[in-house]
N, C-alpha and C positions, 0 to 999 in steps of 0.2 A: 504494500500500500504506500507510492510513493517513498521508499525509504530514503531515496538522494533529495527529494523536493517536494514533499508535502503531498497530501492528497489533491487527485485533478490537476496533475503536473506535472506531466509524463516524464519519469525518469530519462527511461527512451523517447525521445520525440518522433514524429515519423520521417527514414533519411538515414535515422543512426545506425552504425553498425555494432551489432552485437556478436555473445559467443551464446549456444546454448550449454550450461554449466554440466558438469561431467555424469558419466552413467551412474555412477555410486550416490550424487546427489539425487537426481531425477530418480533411483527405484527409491530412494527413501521416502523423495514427496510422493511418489506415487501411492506408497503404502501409509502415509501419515495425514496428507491433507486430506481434509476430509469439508471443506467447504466447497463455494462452486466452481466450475469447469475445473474439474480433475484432470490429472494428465490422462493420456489412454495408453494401452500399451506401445502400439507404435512409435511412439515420440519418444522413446527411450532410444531407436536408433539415429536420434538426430543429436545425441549429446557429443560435444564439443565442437558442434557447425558454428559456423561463421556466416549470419544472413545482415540483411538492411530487414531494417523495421518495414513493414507497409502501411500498416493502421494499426493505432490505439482505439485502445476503448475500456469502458470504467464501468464496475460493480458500480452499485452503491457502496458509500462509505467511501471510495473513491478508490479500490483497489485495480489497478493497473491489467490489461487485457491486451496482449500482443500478436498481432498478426505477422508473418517473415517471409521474405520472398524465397520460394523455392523452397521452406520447409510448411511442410502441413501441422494444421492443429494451432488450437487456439493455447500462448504460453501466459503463463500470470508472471508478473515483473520478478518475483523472486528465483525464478528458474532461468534467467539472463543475468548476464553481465558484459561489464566493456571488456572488448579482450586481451588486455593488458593486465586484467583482473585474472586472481587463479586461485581455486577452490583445492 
């Protein structure tokens, strides 16, 4: 939910380039989150891709909803990072 800039203020803007964070993170959120859009299993083979944002979009409460070019599935802000970033 925003954790770089507040809620409704997209960490990722749309433009940026992100990583998606590594397999070990993604099966953990897979198995832990339990709010909305979950991962699904497939998305687990897109861990540590490098896409552009294409669209945001916000839960309520203002959590973050990521759309990437070339990777499928809808990602929540916590399963991205810049790729200079390393988990």
């Amino acid at each position: 939910m925003g954790t770089r800039n507040g809620p409704y203020k997209a960490d990722f803007p749309k433009g940026s380039i992100v990583r998606v964070k590594s397999r070990e993170f993604l099966e953990d959120y897979l198995h832990t989150w339990k709010y909305h859009h979950p991962l699904e299993d497939f998305q687990l083979s897109f861990a540590g891709r490098i896409a552009t944002v294409s669209s945001v979009g916000y839960y309520h409460a203002g959590d973050e909803l990521y759309t990437l070019d070339g990777i499928l599935g809808i990602w929540n802000e916590s399963c991205l990072e810049l790729p200079e970033d390393s988990n």
